[in-house]
BAFI-3210 file (N, C-alpha, C; in Angstrom, 3 decimals, decimal comma, padded with zeros to 6 digits):
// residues 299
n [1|2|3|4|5|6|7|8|9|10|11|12|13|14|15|16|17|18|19|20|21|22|23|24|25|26|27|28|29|30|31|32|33|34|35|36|37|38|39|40|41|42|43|44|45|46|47|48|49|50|51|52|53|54|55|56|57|58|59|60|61|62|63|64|65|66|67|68|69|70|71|72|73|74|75|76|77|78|79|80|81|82|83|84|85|86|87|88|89|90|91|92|93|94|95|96|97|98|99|100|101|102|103|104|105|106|107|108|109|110|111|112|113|114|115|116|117|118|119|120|121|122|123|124|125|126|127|128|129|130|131|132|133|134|135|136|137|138|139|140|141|142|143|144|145|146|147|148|149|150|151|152|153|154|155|156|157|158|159|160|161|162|163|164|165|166|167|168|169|170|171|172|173|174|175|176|177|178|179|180|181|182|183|184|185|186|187|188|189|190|191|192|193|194|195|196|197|198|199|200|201|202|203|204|205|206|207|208|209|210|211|212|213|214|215|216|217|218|219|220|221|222|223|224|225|226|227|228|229|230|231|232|233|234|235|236|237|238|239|240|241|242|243|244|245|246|247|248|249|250|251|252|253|254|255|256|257|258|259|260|261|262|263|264|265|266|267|268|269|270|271|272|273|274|275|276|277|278|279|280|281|282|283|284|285|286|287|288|289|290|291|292|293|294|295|296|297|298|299]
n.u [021,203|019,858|019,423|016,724|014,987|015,416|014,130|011,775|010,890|010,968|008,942|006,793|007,337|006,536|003,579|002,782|003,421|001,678|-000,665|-001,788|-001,749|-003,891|-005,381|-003,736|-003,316|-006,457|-006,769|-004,993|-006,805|-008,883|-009,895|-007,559|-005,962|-007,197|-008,030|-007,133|-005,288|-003,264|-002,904|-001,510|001,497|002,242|003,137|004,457|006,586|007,728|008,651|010,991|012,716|012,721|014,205|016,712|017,668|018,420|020,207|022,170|022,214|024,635|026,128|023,866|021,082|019,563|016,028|014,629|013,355|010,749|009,921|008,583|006,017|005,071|005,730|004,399|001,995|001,669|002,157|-000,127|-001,942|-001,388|-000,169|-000,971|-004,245|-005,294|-004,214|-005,387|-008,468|-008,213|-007,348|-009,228|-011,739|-011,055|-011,458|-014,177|-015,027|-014,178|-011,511|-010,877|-013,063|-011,873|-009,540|-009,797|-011,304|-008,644|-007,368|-008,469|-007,423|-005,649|-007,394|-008,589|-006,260|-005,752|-008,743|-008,009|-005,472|-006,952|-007,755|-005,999|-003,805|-004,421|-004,454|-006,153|-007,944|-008,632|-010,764|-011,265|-010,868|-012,467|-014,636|-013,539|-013,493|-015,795|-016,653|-014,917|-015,563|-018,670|-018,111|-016,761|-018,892|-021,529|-019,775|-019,224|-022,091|-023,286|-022,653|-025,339|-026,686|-025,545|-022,507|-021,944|-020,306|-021,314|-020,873|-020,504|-020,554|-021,010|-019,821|-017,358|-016,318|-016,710|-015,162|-012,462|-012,528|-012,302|-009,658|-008,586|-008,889|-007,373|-004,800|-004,590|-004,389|-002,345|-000,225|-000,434|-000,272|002,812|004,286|006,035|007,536|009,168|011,358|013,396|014,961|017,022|015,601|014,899|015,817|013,541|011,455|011,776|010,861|008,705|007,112|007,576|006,642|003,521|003,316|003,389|000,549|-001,090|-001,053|-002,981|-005,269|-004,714|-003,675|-005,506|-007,000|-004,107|-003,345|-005,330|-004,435|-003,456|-000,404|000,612|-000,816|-001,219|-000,861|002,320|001,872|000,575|001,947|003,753|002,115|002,151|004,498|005,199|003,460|004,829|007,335|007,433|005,363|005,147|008,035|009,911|008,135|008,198|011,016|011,617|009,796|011,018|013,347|012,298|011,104|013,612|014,422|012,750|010,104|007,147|004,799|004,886|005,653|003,228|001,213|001,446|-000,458|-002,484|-002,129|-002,329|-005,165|-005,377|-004,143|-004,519|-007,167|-007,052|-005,796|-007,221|-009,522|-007,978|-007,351|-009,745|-010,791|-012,479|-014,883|-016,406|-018,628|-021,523|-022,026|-019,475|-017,647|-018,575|-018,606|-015,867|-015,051|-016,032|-014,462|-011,384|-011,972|-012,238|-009,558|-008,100|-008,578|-008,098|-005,131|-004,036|-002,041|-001,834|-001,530|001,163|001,055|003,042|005,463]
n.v [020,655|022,836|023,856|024,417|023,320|020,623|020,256|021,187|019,137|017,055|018,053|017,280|014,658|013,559|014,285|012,735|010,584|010,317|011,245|008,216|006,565|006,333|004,803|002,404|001,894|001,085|-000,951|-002,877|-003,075|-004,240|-006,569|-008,155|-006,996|-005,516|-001,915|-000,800|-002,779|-002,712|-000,006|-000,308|-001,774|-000,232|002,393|000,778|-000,086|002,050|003,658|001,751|002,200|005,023|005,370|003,982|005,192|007,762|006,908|007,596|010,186|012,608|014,383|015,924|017,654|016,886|016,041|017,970|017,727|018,598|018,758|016,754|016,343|017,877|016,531|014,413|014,849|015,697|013,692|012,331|014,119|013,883|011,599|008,825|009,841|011,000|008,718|006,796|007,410|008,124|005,523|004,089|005,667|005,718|003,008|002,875|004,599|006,297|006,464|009,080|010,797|011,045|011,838|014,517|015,617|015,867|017,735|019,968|020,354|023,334|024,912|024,007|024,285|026,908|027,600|026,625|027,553|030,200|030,037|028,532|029,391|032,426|033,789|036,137|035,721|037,230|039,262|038,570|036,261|034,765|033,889|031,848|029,973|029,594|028,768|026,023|024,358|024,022|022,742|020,665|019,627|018,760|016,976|015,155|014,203|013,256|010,583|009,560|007,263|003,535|002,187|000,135|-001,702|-002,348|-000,303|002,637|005,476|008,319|007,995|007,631|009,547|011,422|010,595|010,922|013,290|014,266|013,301|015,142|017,569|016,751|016,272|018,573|019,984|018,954|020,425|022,793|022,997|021,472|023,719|025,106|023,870|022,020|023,608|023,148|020,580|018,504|016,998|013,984|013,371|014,161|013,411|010,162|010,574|011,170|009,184|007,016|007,757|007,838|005,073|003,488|004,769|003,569|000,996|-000,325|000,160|-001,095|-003,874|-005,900|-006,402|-006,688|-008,773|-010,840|-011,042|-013,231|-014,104|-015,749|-016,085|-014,063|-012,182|-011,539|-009,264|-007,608|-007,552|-005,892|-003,352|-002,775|-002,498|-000,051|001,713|002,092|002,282|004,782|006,302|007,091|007,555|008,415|010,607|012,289|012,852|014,192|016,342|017,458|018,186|020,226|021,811|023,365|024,051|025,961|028,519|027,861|028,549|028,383|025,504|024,302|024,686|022,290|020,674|020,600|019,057|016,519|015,399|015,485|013,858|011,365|010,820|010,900|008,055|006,877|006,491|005,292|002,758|001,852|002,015|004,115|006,517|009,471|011,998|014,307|015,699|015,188|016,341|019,271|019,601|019,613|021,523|023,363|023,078|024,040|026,636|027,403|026,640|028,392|031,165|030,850|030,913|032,362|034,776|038,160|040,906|042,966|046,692|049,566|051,416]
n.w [-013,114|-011,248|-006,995|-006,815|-008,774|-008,659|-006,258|-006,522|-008,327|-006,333|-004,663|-006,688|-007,494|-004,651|-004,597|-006,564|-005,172|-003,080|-004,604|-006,260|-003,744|-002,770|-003,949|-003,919|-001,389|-000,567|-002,261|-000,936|001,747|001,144|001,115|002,216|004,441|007,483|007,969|010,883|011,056|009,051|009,514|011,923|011,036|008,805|010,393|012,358|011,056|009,692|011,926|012,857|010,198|010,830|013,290|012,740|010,620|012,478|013,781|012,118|012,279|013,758|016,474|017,217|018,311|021,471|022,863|024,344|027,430|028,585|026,075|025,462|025,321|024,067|021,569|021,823|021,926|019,487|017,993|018,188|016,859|014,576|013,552|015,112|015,571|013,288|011,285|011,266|011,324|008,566|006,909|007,522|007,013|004,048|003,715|003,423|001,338|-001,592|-003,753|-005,126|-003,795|-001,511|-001,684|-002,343|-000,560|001,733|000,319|001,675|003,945|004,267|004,616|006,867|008,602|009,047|009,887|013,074|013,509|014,202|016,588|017,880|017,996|017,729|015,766|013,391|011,210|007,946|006,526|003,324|003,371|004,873|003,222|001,706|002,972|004,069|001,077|000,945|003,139|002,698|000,436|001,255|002,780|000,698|-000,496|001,448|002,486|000,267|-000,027|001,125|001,171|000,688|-001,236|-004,066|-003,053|-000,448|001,375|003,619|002,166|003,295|006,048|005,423|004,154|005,709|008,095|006,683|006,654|009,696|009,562|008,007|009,332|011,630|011,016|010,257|012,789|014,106|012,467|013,549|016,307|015,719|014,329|016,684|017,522|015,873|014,365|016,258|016,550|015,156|011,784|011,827|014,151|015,724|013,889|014,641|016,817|017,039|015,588|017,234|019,521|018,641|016,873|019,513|020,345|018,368|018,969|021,134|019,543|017,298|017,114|017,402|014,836|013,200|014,106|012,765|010,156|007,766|006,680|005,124|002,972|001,554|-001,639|-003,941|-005,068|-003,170|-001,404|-001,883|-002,651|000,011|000,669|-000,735|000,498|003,252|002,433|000,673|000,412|003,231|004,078|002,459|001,040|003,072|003,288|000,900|001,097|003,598|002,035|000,126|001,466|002,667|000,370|-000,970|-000,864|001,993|000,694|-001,861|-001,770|-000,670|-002,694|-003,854|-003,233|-004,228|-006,700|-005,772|-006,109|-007,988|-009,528|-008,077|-009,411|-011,762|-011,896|-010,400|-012,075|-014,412|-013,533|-012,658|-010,384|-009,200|-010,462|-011,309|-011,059|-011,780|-008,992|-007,647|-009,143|-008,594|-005,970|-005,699|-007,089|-005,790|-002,652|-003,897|-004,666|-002,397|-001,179|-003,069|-002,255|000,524|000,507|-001,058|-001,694|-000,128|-002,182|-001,614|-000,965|-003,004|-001,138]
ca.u [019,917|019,850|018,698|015,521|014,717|015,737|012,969|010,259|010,841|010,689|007,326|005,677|006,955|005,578|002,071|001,937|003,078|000,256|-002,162|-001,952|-001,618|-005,322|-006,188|-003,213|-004,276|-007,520|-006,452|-005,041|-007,502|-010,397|-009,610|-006,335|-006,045|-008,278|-007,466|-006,349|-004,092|-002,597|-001,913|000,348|002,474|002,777|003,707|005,622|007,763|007,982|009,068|011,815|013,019|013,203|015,531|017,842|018,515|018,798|021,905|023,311|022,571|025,975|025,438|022,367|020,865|018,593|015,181|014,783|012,893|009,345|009,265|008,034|004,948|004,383|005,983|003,491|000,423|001,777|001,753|-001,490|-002,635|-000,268|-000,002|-002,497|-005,805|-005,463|-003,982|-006,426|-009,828|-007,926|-007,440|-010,456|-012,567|-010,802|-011,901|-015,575|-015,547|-013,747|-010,231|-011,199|-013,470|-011,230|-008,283|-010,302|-011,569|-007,365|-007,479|-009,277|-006,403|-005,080|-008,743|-008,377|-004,951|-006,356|-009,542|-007,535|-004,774|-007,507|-008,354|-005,283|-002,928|-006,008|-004,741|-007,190|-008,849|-008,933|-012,090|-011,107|-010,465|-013,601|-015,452|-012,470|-013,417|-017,163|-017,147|-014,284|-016,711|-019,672|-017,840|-017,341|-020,079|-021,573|-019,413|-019,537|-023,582|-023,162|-022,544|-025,856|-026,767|-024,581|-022,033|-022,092|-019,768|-022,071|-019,764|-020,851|-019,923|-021,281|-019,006|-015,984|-015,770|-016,630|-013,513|-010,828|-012,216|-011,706|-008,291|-007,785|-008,546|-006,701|-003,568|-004,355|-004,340|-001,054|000,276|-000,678|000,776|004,037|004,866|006,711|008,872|009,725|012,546|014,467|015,686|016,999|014,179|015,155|015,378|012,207|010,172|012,439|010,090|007,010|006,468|007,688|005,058|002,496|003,199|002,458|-000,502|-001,963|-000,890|-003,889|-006,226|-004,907|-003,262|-006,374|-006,537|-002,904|-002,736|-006,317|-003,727|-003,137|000,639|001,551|-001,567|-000,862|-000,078|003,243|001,174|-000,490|003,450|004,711|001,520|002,137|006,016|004,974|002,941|005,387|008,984|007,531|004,492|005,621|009,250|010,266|007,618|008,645|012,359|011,305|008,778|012,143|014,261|011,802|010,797|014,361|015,065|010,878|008,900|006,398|003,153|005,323|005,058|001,568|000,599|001,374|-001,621|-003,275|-001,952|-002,901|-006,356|-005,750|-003,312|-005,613|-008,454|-006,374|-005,135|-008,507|-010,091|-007,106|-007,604|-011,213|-011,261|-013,629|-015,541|-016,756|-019,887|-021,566|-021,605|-017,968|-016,924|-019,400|-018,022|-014,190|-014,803|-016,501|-013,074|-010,788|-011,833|-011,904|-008,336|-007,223|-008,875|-007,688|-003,624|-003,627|-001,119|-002,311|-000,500|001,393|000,901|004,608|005,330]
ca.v [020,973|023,972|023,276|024,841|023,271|019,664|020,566|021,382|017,906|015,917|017,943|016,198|013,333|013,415|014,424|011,686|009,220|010,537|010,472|006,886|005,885|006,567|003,391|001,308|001,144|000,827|-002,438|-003,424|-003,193|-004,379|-008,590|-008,668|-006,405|-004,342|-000,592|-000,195|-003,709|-002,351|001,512|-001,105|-002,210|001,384|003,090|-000,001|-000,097|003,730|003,443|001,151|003,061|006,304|005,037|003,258|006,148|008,342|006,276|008,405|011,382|012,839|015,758|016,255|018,379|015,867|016,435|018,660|016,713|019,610|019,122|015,187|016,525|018,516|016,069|013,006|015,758|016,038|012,190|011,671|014,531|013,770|009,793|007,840|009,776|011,109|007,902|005,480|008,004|007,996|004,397|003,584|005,933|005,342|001,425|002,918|005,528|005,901|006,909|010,001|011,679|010,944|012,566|016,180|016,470|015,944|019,607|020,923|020,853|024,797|025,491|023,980|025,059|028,527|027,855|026,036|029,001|031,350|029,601|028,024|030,938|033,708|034,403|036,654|035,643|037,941|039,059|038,251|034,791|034,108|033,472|030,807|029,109|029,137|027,638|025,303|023,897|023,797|022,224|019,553|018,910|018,328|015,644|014,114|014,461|012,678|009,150|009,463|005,791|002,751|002,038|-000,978|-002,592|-002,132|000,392|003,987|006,545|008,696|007,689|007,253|010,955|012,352|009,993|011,247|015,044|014,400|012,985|015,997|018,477|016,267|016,396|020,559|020,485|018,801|021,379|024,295|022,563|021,550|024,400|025,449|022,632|021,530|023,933|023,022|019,927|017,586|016,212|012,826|013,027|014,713|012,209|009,293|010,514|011,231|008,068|005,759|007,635|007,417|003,491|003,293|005,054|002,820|-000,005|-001,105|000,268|-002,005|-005,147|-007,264|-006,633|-006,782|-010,152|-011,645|-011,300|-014,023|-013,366|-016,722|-016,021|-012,641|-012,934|-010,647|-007,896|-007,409|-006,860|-004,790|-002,207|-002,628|-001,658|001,467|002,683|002,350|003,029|005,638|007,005|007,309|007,564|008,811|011,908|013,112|013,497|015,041|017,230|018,247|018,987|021,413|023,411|023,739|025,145|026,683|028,988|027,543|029,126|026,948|023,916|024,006|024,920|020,726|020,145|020,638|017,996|015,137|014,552|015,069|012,357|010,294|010,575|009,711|006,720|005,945|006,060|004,335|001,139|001,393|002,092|005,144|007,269|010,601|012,590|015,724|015,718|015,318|017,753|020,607|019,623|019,709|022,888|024,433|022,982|024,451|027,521|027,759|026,741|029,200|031,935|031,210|029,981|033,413|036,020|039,395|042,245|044,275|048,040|049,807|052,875]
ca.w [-012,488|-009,664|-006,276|-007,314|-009,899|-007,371|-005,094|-007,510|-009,341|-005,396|-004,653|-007,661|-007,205|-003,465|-004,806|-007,542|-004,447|-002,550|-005,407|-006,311|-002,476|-001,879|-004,376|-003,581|000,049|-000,642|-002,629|-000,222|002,728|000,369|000,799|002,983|005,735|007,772|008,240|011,635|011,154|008,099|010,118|012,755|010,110|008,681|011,907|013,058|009,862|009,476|013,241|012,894|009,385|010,736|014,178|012,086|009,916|013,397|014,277|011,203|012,981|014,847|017,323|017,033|019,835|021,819|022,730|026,160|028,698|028,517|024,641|025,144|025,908|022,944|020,759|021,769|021,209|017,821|017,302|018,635|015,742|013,268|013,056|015,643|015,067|011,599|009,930|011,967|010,731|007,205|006,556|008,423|005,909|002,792|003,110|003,185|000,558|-002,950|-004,085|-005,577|-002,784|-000,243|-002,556|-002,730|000,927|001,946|-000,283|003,125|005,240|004,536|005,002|008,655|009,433|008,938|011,316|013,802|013,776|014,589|017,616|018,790|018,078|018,042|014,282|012,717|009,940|007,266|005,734|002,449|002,985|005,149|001,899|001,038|004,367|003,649|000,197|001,286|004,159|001,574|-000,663|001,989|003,615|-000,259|-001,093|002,797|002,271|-001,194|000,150|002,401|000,506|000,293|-002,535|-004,909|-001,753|000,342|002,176|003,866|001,840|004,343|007,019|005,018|003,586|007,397|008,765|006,173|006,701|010,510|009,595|007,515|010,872|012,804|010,460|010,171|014,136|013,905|011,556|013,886|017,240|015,144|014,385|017,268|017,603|014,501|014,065|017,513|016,643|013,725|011,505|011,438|015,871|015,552|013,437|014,777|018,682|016,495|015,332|018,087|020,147|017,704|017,277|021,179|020,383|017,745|019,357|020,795|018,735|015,581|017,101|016,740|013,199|012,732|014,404|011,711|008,766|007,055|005,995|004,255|001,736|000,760|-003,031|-004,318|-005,287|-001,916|-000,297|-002,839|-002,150|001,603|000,980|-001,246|001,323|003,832|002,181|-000,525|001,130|004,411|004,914|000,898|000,618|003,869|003,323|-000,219|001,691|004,415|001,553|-000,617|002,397|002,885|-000,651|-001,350|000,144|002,278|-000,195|-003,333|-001,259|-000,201|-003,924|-005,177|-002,452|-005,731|-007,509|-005,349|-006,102|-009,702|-009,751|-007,671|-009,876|-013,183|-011,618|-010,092|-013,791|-015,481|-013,436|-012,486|-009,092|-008,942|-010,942|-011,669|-011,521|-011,638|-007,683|-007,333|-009,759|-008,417|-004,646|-006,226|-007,965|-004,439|-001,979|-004,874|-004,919|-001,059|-000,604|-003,524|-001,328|001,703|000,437|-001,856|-001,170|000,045|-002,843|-001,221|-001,889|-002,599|-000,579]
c.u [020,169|019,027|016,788|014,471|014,478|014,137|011,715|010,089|010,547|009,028|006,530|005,780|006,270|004,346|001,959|002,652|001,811|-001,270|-002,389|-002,065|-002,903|-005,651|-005,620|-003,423|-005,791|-007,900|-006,402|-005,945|-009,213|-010,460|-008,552|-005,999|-006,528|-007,396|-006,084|-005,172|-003,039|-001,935|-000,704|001,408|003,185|003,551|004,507|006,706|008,690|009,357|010,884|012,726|013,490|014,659|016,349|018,393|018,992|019,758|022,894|023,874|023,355|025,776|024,297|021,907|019,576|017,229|015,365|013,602|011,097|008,936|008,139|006,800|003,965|004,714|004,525|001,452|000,422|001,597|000,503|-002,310|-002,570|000,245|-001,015|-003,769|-005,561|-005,349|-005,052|-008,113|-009,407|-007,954|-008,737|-011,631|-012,411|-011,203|-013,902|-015,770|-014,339|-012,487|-010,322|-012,077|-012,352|-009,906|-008,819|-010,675|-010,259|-006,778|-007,655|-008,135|-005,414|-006,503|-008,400|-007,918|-005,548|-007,588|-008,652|-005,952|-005,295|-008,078|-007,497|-004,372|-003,548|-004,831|-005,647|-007,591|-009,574|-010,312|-012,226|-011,158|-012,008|-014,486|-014,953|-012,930|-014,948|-017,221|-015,853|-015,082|-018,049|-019,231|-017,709|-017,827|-020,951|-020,729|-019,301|-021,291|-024,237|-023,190|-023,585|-026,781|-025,573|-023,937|-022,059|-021,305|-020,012|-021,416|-020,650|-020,623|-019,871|-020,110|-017,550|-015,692|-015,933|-015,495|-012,191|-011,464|-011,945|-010,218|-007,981|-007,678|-007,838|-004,781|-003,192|-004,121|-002,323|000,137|000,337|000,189|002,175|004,947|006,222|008,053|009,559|010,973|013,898|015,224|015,977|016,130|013,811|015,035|014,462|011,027|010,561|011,507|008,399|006,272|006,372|006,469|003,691|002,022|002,741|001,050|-001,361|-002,249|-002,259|-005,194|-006,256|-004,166|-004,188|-006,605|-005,705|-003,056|-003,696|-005,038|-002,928|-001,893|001,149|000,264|-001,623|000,038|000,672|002,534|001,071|001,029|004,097|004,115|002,022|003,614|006,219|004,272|003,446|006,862|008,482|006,781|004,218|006,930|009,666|009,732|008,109|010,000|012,305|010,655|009,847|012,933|013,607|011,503|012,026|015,003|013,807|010,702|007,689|005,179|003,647|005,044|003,907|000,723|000,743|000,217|-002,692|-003,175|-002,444|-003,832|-006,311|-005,056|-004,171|-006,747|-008,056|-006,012|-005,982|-009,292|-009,390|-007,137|-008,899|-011,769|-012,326|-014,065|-015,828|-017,973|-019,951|-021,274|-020,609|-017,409|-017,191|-018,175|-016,438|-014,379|-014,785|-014,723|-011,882|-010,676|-012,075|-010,908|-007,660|-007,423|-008,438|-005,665|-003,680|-003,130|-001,627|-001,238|-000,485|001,543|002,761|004,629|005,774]
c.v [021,675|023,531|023,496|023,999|020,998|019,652|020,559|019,790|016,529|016,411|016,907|015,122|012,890|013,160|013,017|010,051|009,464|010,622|008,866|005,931|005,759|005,107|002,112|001,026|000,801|-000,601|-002,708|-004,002|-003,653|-005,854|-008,872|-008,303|-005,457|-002,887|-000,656|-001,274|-003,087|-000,445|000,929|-001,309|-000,973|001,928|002,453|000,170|001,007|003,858|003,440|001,788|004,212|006,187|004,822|003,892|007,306|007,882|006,927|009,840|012,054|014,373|016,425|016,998|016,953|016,618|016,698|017,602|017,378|019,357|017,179|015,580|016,704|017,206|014,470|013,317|015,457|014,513|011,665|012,696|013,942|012,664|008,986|008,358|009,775|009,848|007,302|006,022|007,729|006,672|003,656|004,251|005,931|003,738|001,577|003,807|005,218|006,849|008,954|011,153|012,397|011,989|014,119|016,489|016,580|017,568|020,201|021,506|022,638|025,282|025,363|024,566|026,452|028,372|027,493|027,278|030,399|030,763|029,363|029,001|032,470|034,075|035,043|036,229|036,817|038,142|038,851|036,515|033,621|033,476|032,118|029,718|028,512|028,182|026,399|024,221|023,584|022,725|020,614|018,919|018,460|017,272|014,678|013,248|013,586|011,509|009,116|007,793|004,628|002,185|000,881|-002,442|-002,833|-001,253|001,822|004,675|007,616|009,316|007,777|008,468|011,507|012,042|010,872|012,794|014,860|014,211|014,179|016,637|017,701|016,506|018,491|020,444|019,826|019,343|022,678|023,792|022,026|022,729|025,165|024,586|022,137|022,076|023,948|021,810|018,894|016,781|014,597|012,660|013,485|013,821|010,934|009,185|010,559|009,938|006,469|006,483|007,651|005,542|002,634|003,478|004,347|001,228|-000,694|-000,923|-001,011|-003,459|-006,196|-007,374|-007,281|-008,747|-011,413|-011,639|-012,608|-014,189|-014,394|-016,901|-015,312|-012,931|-011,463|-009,653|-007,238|-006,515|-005,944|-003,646|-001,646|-001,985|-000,337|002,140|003,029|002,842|004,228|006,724|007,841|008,185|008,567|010,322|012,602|013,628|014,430|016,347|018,589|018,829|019,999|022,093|023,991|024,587|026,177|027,327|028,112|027,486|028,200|025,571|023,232|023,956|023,352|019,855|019,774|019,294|016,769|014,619|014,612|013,887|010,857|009,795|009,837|008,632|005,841|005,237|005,090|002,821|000,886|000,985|003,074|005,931|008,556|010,958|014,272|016,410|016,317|016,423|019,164|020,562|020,081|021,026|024,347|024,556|024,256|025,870|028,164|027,890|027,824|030,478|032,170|031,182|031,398|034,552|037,455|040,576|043,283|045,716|048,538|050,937|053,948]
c.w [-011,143|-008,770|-006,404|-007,522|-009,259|-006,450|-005,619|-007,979|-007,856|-004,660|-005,655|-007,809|-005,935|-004,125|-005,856|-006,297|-003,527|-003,489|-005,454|-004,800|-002,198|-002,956|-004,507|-002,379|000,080|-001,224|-001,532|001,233|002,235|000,606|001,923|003,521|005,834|007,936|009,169|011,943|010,249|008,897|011,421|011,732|009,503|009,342|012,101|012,221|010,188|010,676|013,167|011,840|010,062|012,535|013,446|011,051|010,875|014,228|012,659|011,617|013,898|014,976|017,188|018,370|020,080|022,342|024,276|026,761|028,479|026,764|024,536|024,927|024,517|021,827|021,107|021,609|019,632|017,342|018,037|016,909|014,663|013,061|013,354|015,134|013,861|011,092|010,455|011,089|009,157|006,840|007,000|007,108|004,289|002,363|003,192|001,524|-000,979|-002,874|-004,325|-004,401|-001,632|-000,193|-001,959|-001,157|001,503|001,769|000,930|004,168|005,266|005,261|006,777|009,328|009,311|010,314|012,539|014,667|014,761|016,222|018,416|019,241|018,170|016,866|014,057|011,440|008,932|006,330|004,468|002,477|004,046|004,379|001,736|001,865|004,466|002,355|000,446|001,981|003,206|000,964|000,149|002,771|001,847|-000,412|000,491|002,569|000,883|-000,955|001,316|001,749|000,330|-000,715|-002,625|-003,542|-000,943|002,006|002,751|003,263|002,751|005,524|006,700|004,386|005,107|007,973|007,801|006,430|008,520|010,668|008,814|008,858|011,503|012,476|010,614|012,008|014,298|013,353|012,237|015,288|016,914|014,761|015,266|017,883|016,969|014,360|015,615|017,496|015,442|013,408|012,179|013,186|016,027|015,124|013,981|016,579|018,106|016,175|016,335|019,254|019,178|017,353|018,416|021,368|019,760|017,762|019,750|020,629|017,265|016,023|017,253|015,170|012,742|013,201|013,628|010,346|008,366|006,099|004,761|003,097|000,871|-000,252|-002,998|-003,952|-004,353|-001,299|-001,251|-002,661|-000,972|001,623|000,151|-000,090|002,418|003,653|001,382|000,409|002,590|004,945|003,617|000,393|002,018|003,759|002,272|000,315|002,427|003,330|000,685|000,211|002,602|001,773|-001,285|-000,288|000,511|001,429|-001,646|-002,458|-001,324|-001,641|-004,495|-004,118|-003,504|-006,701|-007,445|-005,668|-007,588|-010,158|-009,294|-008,516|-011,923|-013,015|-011,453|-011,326|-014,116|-014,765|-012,939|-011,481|-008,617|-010,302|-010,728|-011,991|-011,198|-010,037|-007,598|-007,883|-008,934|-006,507|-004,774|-006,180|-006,627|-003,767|-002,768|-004,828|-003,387|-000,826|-001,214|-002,777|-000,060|001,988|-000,199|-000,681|-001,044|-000,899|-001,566|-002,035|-001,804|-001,876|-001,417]
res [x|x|x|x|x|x|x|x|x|x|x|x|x|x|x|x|x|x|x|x|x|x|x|x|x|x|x|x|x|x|x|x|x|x|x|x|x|x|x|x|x|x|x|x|x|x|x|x|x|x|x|x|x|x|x|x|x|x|x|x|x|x|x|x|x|x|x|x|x|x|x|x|x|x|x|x|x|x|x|x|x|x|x|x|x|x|x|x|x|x|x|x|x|x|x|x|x|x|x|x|x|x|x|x|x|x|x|x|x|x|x|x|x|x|x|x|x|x|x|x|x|x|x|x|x|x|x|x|x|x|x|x|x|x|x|x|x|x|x|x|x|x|x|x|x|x|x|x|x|x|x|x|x|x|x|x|x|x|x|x|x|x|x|x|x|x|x|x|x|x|x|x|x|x|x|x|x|x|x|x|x|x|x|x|x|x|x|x|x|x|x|x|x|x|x|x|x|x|x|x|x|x|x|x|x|x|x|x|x|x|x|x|x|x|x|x|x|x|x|x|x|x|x|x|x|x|x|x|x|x|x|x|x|x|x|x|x|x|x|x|x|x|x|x|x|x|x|x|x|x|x|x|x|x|x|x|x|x|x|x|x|x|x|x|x|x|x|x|x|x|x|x|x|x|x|x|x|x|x|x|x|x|x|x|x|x|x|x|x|x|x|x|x|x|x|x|x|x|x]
***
C-alpha cells in the first residue's frame, strides 16, 4: 500500500471517528456529565497526551517568545470557545443537525479570509456562500419549538454553527504559524492554553460527576472521545496533509455527517425529515461552490 493510498484510508477513518462522535457524546452528556464538565476532561486528557508524546520530540525548534500570543488566540478559537459552544449545543439539539451545520466551516473560512486577510471573494463562489448561509439559518430556524427532551433545538444548532465560525476563525489565524514549528510542540502549547482557558468555565460541572457510578459504557465513550477523537484524528489529519493536497483533504468534510446520520438511524438517536434533507441539500451545495477548483485555461 503507497503512501497515497495510507493517507486516503486515515482521512476516512478520521471522518467515520468524527461521524459517530456527535452521538457518542451526546450519550454521554444526556444522564452523566454536563457539557462544559465533560470539555475539562477532554482538554485535560488531550493536554496531558499530547506533552507526554512531546518528550519524544528531539530538536525541535522551540516556540519564539512573540508567537505565544498568536498561539493562545488560536486556542481560545480552536479548543475553549468552539468545543465549549459545540458540546454545549450538541446536548440541546440532535446528532444529525449538528453533523451538517460542521459542513459550514469552508463556507466561513472563506468569509473570515475575506475579512481577516482581505481575500477576495470570487463572484462565482458568492452564490456558494449564500445558499450555504440559507441552508443554515433553515435548519438553525427548524428547532424554533422544543424536542421530545424538552431541549432547544433552536439554541443548540446556533451554538455548534458558532463553534463552527469559531473553529473557521481558528483555521484562518493558524495558518501562519502552523508551519514554524513541530506539530506535536505546536498542539502540545495549543491545548495546555486552551485547558487554562476552559478551566473555569467547566470545573463546576466537572467537579458534579459522579465518577464511582458511571457504568463501563459511559468510560469507554469518554476514552473514544478523547484518545480517538481528539488526539487519533489529528495525527491522521497531520499525516494526510503531509502526503494530500489540501482541496483532497477538505473533500472527506463530506463524509462526516453522512456517517453521523447512519449511525444516528442505526441506534435511534435521530431522525430524518423533509426539513433536514432540503437544509442538507442547500449547505452541500454551498460548500461544493465555494471548495471547487477554478479550470485553468492553457496558454
Amino acid at each position: 500500500m503507497n503512501t497515497r493510498t495510507l493517507a486516503i484510508v486515515a482521512l476516512f477513518l478520521a471522518a467515520i471517528i468524527y461521524g459517530v462522535t456527535f452521538t457518542i457524546a451526546k450519550d454521554v452528556m444526556s444522564f452523566y456529565i454536563k457539557p462544559f464538565g465533560f470539555i475539562l476532561v477532554r482538554v485535560g486528557c488531550a493536554t496531558i497526551i499530547f506533552w507526554l508524546l512531546g518528550l519524544l520530540v528531539k530538536n525541535a525548534k522551540k516556540i519564539e517568545t512573540h508567537d505565544y500570543k498568536r498561539i493562545l488566540l488560536c486556542a481560545f478559537f480552536g479548543v475553549a470557545f468552539n468545543m465549549l459552544n459545540f458540546f454545549k449545543g450538541l446536548s440541546y439539539t440532535t446528532p444529525i443537525s449538528a453533523s451538517v451545520i460542521m459542513v459550514m466551516s469552508p463556507i466561513l473560512v472563506l468569509i473570515f479570509s475575506s475579512i481577516i486577510i482581505k481575500n477576495r471573494i470570487p463572484k462565482k463562489r458568492i452564490l456558494g456562500v449564500f445558499a450555504g448561509l440559507i441552508g443554515a439559518i433553515i435548519l438553525i430556524m427548524y428547532g424554533n419549538q422544543q424536542n421530545s427532551e424538552g431541549n432547544n433545538l433552536t439554541l443548540g444548532n446556533f451554538l455548534v454553527f458558532v463553534n463552527a465560525a469559531s473553529y473557521a476563525m481558528y483555521l484562518v489565524l493558524v495558518k501562519g504559524i502552523i508551519h514554524k514549528y513541530h506539530p506535536i510542540v505546536f498542539v502540545k502549547w495549543l491545548y495546555l492554553f486552551g485547558f487554562i482557558l476552559v478551566l473555569p468555565f467547566s470545573y463546576a460541572e466537572f467537579s458534579e460527576v459522579l465518577w464511582t457510578s458511571l457504568p463501563v459504557n459511559i468510560f469507554l465513550k469518554i476514552g473514544f472521545v478523547v484518545l480517538f477523537t481528539t488526539c487519533i484524528t489529528y495525527l491522521f489529519n497531520l499525516y494526510a496533509l503531509s502526503k494530500l493536497k489540501p482541496t483532497t483533504v477538505s473533500v472527506f468534510i463530506y463524509l462526516q455527517p453522512v456517517v453521523a446520520t447512519i449511525y444516528a438511524l442505526i441506534v435511534g438517536s435521530d431522525s430524518l425529515n423533509t426539513i433536514k434533507i432540503m437544509a442538507t441539500l442547500l449547505i452541500f451545495v454551498g460548500v461544493f461552490l465555494v471548495t471547487r477548483q477554478p479550470k485553468v485555461s492553457p496558454k
